[in-house]
N, C-alpha and C positions, 0 to 999 in steps of 0.2 A: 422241938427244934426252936433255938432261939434265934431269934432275927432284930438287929441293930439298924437303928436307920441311919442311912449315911444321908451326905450332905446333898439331896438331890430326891426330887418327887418320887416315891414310890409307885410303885401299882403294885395291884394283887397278882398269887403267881396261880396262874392257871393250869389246872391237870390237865394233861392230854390223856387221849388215849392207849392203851396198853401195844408195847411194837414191842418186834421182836430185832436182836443184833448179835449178827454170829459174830464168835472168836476166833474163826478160823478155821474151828474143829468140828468136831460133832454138837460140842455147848453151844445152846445157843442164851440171851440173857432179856429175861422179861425184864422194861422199865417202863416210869411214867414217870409226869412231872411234867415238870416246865424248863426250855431249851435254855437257848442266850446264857449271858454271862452273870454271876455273882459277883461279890466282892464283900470280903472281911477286913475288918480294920482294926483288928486285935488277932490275927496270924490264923485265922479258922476254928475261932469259938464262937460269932456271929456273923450272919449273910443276908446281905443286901442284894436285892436284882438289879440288874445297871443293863436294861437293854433298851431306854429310849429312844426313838427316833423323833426327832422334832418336824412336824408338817404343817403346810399352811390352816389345815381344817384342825388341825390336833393333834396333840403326841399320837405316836403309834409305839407300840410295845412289840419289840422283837423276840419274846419269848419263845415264840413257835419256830422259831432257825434254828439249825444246829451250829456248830463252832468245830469246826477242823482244826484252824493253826490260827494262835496270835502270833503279830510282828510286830517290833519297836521300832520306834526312828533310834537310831544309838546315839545322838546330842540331845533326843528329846522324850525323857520316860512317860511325860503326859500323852505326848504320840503316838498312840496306837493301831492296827489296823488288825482286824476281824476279818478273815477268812470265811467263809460262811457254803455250807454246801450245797443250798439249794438255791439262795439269795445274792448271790454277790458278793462285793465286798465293800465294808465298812470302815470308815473311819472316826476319830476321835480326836479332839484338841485337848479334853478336861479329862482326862484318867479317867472314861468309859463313863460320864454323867451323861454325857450325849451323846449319840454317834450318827453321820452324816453317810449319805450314800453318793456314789461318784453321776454325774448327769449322763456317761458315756463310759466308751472301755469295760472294766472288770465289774458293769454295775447288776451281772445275772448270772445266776444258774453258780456250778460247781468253784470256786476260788483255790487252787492250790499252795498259791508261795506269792510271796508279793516281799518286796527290798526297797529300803527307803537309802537312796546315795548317802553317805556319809561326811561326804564336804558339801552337799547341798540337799538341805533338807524338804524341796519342793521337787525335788526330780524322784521319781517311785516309780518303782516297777512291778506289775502284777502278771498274774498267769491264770487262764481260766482253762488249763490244759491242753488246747487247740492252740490258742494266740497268746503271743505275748506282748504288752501295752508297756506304754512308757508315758509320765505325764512330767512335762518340764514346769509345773504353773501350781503346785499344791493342789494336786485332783480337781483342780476344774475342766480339763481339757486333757483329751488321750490321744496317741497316734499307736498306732501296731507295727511294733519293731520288728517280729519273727512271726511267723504261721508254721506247723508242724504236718506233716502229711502222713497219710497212712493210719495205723491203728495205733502206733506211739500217742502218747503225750508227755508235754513237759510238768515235771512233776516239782521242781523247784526251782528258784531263780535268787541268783547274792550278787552282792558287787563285796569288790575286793576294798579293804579298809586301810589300805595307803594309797597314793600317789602312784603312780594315774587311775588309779579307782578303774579295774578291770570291772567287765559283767561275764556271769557265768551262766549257763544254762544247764540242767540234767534233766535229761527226760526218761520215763519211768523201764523202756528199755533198756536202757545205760550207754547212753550219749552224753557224753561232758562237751559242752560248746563252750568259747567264751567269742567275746567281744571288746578289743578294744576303743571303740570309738560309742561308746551310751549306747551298744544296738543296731546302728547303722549296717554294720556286716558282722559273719559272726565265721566260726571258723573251727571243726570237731576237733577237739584234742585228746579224748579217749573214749572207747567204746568198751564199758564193762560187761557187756556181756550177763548182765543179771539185775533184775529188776530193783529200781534204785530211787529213792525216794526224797531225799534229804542232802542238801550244801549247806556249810558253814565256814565262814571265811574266819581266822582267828584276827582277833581286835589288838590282840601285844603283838605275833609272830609276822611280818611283812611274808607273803606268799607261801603261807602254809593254808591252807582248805583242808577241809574234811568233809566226806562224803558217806551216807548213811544207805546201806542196802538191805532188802528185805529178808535176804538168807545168807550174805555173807557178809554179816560185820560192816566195820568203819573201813575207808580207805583214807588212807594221807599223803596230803602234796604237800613237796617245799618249796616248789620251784612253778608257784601258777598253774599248777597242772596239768605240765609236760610229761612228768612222772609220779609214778606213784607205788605205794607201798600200801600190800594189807593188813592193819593193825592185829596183831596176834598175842595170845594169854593163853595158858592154860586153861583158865576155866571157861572159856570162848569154846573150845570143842567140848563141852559139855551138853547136853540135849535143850536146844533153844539159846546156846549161848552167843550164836551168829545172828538171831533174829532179832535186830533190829525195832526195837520201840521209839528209842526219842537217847535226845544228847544232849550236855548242857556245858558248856563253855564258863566259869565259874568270870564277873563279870569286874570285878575290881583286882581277881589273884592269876596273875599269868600261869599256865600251864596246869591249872585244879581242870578238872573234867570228871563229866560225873556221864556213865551209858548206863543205860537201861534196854535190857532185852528179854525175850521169854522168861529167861531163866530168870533173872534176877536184876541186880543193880552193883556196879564195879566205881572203883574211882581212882584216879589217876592225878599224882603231883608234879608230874614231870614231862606233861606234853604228851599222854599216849602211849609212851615206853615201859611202864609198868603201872598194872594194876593191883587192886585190892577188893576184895568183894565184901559186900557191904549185908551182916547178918540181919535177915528183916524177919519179922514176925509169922510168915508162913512159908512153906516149904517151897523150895526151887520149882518155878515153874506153874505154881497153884495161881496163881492172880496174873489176871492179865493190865500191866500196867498202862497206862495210857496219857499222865500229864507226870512232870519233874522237873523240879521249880529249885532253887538252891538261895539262902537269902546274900544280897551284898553286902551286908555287916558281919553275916558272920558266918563263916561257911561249914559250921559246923552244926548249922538250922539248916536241916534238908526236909524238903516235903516231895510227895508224891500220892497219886491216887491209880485205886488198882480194883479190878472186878472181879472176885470172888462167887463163885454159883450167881444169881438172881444179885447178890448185892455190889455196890460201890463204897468206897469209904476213902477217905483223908487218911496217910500216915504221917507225922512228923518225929523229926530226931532232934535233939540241942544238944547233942554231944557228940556227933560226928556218925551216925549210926551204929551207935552200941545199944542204942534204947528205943525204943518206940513206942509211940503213945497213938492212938488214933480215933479220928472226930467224923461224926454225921458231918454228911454232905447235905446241902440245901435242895436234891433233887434227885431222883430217883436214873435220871438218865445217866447218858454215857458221860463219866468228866472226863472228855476229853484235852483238855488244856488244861495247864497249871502256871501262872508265874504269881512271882515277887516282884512290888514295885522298886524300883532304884532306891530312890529317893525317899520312902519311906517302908521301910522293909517287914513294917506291922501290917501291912496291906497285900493281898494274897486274894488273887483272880483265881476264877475256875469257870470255864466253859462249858458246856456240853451237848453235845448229839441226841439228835432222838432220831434213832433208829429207822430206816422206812419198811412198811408194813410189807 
């Protein structure tokens, strides 16, 4: 394994011990390694660990976390926030050199979905699946906009990226709430009826969302989501083809979309309305993908990482997925996350989980 030093103190990466992480099925997948985040700076031929925390007594190294979801500010690619499943949630000013913990609000335990407003980039929203926090001050100060009752939780939280910047809530039953006023009150506007995981509000399309569920596919609104339609393909009623992995909004080309589901990986030029399934290097269904990353220069660098029996591995394409070439990961655990920086698109995060025992 080679490892590149980026521009920020190292530490050594420490083994943990061997855990086990089901797939859902009867597989289950031995790892080890070291949690928190990486980072490459030549597109995932070298990795750097980037999980310091800076403390009055010393750095502390976030290796031992795992990483659920990262989130961008969308005016700020250095902006990041860490999701974290046992620890809270983290943030970042420097592209993950350092990352901060909130003194209040989302600073413990499981992190689901956190959304940073889009006309203002100090107002963030997190969700620790119980409550939903709201900080108007750049994470120095939180107030709880929503509490959830029962055996629900909220499983993700966006604001809408035009004027008047709605906020949305889904919770993992399948309640779509939104809110017009940052939180203040909020108001169900559909109940899916199947466990549902995933909002994304689109950046080109004014009142188009998309919503990601565990067993049935993507949903799409045009209209704020008043209404809704279920995204359908052919190769969608294929075995796994509704189940849901991860989505990616293609982030400089309107209407590029790239899903990811048991089965495989599909992509879309046209806003959803047809797809194309993307030949990858092992059979439908065999890898359980888990991060899917798409670069902004050039949307024909796609990457993805996927668990194959006991192992994980890096795939990438520079030709649109007709090829694929694929690279050691820096860590035996789950890669759960996958992105590209904006701004520099040789720069390629990976997260990952470590299993609990």
């Amino acid at each position: 394994m080679k490892y590149k030093i980026f521009p920020i103190t190292l530490f050594a990466i420490v083994l943990m011990g061997q855990g086990c992480f089901s797939l859902g099925t009867e597989q289950e997948v031995q790892t080890s390694g070291a949690g928190g985040f990486f980072v490459s700076t030549d597109k995932g031929g070298a990795w750097s660990p980037i999980s310091t925390l800076p403390e009055p007594d010393g750095a502390k190294n976030l290796n031992t976390l795992s990483v659920y979801r990262l989130f961008e500010d969308p005016n700020d690619p250095n902006a990041l926030y860490w999701a974290s499943r046992e620890g809270g949630m983290f943030f970042t000013y420097d592209s993950g050199r350092t990352w901060q913990r909130p003194g209040s609000g989302p600073n413990a335990g499981f992190i689901y979905s956190v959304a940073v407003h889009p006309a203002d980039k100090c107002v963030i929203f997190a969700t620790n699946g119980s409550q939903v926090f709201r900080s108007d001050d750049c994470n120095r100060t939180w107030s709880e906009v929503y509490r959830i009752s029962g055996d629900d939780r909220v499983s993700s939280v966006a604001v809408g990226q035009f004027d008047p910047y709605p906020v949305y809530l889904l919770t993992y039953n399948g309640d779509f709430l939104q809110s017009s006023d940052n939180g203040i009150s909020w108001r169900i506007g559909r109940r899916f009826k199947t466990q549902s995981i995933d909002i994304f509000t689109d950046p080109f399309v004014d009142h188009r969302i998309f919503i990601g569920t565990q067993s049935k596919g993507m949903w799409r609104s045009t209209d704020d989501g008043e209404t809704w339609v279920q995204i359908v393909n052919p190769f969608f009623n294929i075995a796994g083809g509704q189940e849901y992995r991860r989505f990616v909004m293609h982030p400089t080309i309107p209407d590029l979309m790239f899903y990811a589901s048991t089965y495989g990986i599909h992509r879309s030029t046209d806003g959803a309305e047809h797809w194309q399934e993307l030949s990858l290097l092992h059979a439908p269904g065999a890898a359980r993908i888990f991060g899917l990353a798409v670069s902004p220069e050039n949307p024909n660098e796609i990457y993805y990482t996927a668990t194959i029996n006991n192992r994980s591995t890096l795939y990438k394409s520079v030709d649109g997925g007709q090829t694929w070439i694929s690279e050691k990961l820096p860590s035996g655990q789950i890669p759960s996350v996958l992105r590209v920086h904006r701004d520099h698109p040789e720069w390629l995060y990976v997260g990952f989980t470590i299993p609990a025992n």
